[in-house]
C-alpha positions in Angstrom: 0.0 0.0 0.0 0.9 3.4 -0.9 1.8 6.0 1.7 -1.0 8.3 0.0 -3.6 5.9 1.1 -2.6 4.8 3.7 -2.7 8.2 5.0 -6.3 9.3 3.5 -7.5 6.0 5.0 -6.8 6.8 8.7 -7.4 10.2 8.0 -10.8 9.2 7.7 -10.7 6.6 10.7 -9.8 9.6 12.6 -12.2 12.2 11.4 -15.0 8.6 12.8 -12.9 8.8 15.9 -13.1 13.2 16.9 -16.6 13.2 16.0 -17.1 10.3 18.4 -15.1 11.8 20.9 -17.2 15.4 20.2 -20.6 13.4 21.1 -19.1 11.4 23.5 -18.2 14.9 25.5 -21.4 16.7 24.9 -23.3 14.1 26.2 -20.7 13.2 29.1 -21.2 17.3 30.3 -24.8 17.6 29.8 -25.2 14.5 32.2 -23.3 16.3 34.5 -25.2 17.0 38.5 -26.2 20.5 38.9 -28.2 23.5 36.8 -25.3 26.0 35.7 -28.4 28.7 35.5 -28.9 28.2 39.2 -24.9 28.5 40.0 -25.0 31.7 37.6 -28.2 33.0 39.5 -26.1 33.1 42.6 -27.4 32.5 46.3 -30.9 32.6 47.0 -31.8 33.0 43.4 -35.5 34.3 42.4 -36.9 31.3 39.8 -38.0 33.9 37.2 -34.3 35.0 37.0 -33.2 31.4 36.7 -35.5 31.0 33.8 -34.4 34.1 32.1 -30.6 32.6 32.4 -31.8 29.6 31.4 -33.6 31.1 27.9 -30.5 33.7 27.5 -27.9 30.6 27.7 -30.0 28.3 25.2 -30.9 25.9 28.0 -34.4 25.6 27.2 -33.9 24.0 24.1 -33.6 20.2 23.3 -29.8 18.6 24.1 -30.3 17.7 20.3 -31.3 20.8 19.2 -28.7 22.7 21.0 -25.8 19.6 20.0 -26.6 20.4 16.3 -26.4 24.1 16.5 -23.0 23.8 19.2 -21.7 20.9 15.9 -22.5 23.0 13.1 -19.6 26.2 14.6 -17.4 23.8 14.8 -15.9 24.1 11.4 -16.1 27.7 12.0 -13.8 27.5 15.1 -17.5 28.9 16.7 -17.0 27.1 20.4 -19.8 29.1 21.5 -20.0 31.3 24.3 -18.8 30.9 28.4 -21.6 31.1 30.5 -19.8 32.7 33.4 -18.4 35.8 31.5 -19.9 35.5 28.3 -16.4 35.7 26.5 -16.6 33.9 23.3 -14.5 30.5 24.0 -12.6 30.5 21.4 -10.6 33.8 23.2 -10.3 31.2 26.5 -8.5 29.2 24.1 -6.3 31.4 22.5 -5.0 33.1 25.7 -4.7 29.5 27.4 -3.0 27.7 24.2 0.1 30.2 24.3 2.2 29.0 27.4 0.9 25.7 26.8 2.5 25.5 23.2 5.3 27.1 24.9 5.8 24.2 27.3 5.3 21.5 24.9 7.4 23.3 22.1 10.1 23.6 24.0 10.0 20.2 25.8 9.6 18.3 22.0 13.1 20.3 21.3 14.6 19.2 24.0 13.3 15.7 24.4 14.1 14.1 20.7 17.2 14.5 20.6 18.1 13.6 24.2 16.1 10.6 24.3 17.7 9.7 20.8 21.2 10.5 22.2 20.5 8.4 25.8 18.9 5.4 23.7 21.5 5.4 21.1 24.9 5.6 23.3 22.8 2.6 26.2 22.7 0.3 23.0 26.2 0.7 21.9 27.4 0.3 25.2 24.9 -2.6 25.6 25.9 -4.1 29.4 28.6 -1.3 30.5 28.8 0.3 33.4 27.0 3.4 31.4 24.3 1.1 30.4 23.3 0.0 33.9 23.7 3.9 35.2 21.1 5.4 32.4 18.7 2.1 33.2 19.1 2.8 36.8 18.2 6.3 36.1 15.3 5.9 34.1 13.6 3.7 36.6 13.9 6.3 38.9 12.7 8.9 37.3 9.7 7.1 35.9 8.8 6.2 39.1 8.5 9.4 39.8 5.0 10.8 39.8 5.2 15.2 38.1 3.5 16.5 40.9 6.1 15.2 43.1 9.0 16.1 41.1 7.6 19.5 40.7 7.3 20.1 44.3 10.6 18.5 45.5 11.9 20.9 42.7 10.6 24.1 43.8 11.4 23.2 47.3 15.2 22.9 46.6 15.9 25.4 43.7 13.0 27.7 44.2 12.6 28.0 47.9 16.0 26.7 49.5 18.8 27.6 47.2 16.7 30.2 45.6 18.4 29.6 42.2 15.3 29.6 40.1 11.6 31.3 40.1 9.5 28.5 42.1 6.1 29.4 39.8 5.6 31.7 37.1 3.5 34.0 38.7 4.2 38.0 37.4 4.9 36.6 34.1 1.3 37.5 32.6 2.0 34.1 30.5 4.9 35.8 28.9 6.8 33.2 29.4 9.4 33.7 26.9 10.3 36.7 28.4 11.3 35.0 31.7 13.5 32.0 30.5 14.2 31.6 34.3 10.7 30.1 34.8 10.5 27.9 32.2 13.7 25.4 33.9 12.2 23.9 36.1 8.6 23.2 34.1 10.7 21.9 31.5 12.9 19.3 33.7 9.5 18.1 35.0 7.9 17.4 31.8 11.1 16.0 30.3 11.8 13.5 33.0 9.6 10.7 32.1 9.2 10.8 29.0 12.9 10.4 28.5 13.2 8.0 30.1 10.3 5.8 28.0 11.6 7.2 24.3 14.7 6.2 25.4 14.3 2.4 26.7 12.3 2.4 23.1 14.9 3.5 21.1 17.6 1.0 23.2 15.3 -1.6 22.3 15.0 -0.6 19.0 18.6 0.0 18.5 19.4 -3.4 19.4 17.2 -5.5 17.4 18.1 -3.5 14.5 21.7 -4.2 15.3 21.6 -7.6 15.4 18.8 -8.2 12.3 20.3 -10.0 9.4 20.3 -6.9 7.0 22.7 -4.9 9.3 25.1 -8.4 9.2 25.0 -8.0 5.5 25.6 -4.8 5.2 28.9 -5.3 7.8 30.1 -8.2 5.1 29.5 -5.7 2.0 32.2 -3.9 3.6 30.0 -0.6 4.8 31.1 1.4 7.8 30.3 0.7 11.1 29.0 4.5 11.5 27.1 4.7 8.1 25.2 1.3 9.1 23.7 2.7 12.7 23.0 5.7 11.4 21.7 4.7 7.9 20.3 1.3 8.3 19.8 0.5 12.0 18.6 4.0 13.5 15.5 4.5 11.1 14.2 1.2 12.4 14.8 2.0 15.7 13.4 5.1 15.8 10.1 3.9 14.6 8.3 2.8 17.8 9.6 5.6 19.1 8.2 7.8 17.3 4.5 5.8 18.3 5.2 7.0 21.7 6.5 10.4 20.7 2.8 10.8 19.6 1.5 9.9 23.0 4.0 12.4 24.7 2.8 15.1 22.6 -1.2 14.2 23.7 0.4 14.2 27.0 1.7 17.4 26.6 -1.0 19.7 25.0 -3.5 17.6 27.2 -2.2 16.6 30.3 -0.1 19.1 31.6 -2.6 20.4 34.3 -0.6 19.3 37.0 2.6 20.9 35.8 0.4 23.9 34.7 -1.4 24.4 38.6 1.7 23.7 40.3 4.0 26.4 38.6 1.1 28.6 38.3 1.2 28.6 34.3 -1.7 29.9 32.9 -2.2 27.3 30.2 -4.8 25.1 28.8 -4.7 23.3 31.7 -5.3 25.8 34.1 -8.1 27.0 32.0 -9.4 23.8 31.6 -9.5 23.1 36.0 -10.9 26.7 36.1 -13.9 25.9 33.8 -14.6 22.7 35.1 -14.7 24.3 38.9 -17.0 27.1 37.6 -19.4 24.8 35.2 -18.5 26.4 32.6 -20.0 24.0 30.1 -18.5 25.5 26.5 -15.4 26.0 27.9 -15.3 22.3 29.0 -16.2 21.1 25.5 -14.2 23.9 23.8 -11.6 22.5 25.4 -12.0 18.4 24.9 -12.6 19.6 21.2 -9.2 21.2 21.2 -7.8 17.6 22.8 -9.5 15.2 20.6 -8.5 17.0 17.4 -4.8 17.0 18.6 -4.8 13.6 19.7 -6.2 12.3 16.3 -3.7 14.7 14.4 -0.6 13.5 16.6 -1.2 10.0 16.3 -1.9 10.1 12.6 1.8 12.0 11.9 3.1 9.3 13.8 1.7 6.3 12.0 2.4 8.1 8.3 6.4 8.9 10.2 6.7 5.2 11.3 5.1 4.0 8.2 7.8 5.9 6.2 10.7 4.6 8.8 9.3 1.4 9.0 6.3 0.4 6.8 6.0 -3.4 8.7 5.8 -1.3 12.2 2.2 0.4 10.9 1.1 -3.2 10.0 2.3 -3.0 6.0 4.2 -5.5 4.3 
């Protein structure tokens, strides 16, 4: 099979799988306990003025009704409106996706190479002394939950030894402008998945290393460097690259710890915030914005392991 269609054939399994996920979440927050008209109305509320919240909000109409008309902005980036400041949510997500992109952009920069670099020199120097100290390591860290990490972190550097700004607060999510703030976010979010890309690309390294083509190459009379870097490393990177995918969900997704502990005012943040005030459009705003990226990371990384590898996406 072609890498065209291969590519516009899970394109379209993921366009199925967001507008799954897009129900899925609709109907996941409508079922949630609770009127957000009568958390709006505030205490003691007057019923009249929870009715007129309810009609100004839409909430009077059908959940079909209201799913169809909240479906159809979609593909005009229309997320609809919040219902505590009456913002349109599409600006929630712009002023949220900033440090967020920053974080993760600056993490993916950092990590690929390291974790090719770690994984790379472990498998060379299968069963040395290095090996068993970056193995060593990477258990640890993994083990290692973020929240944990990140407050160990700030306690040392940021409280203790005052080396480093313990949150980003002050910054106004500039936080390009404060490079300071961004060290210790960034060893957080780096430490594990390191450690995982890494123990892939070991993996990977190896089997490549000792596979029959990389003997044949050796008895052709190619260079040991030209056959890791030519003929085994493109294998090996190829499950990597699966997980790289994951790590990148993780990171425009999942950094809401990292984001609440360093006081980052990210997507994650935003997303705690919305969830705490019922702010219903936000919420799906939001899962929209994850589902999408999700789909979009994990379909680069099947058409990259595909090209690197086409039996690792399943392809003879």
């Amino acid at each position: 099979m072609s890498l065209g269609r291969y590519a516009v054939r899970r394109l379209a399994v993921g366009l199925f799988q967001v507008l799954a996920v897009v129900t899925a979440v609709f109907l996941l927050v409508q079922a949630l306990p609770g009127d957000a008209a009568v958390a709006l109305a505030g205490d003691n509320p007057d019923p009249r003025r929870i009715e007129e919240i309810r009609v100004a909000m839409g909430l009077d109409r059908p959940p079909a009704a209201r799913f169809l008309a909240w479906l159809g902005g979609l593909p005009h980036l229309d997320f609809g409106v919040s219902l505590i400041s009456g913002r349109p949510v599409a600006d929630f997500l712009a002023d949220g996706l900033g440090p967020t992109v920053v974080l993760a952009g600056l993490t993916l920069v950092l990590l690929i190479p390291l974790s090719v670099l770690v994984g790379v020199l472990a498998a060379l120097r299968e069963g040395s002394l290095l090996d068993r100290a970056l193995t060593s390591i990477s258990v640890g860290l993994y083990s290692i939950p973020e929240f944990a990490l990140a407050i160990v972190l700030i306690a040392v550097f940021g409280v203790q030894l005052q080396w480093l700004p313990p949150t980003a607060v002050g910054t106004r999510g500039d936080l390009l402008a404060h490079p300071a703030v961004l060290v210790l976010p960034l060893v957080v979010l780096l430490a594990r998945p390191i450690c995982s890309i890494s123990r892939l690309v070991r993996a990977g390294m190896l089997d490549s290393l000792n596979s029959d083509y990389v003997r044949h190459a050796a008895r052709l009379g190619i260079g040991a460097g030209r056959i890791r870097l030519a003929h085994a490393l493109p294998n090996a990177l190829a499950p990597a690259v699966q997980q790289l995918a994951r790590t990148t969900d993780w990171l425009l997704g999942g950094v809401v710890v990292v984001e609440a502990v360093f006081v980052i005012p990210g997507l994650g943040t935003t997303l705690v915030d919305a969830v705490a005030g019922r702010d219903l459009p936000v919420v799906q705003g939001l899962a929209v914005v994850f589902a999408v990226t999700t789909v979009l990371m994990n379909l680069l990384a099947d058409l990259a392991a595909f090209r690197l590898a086409p039996r690792s996406a399943g392809i003879a």
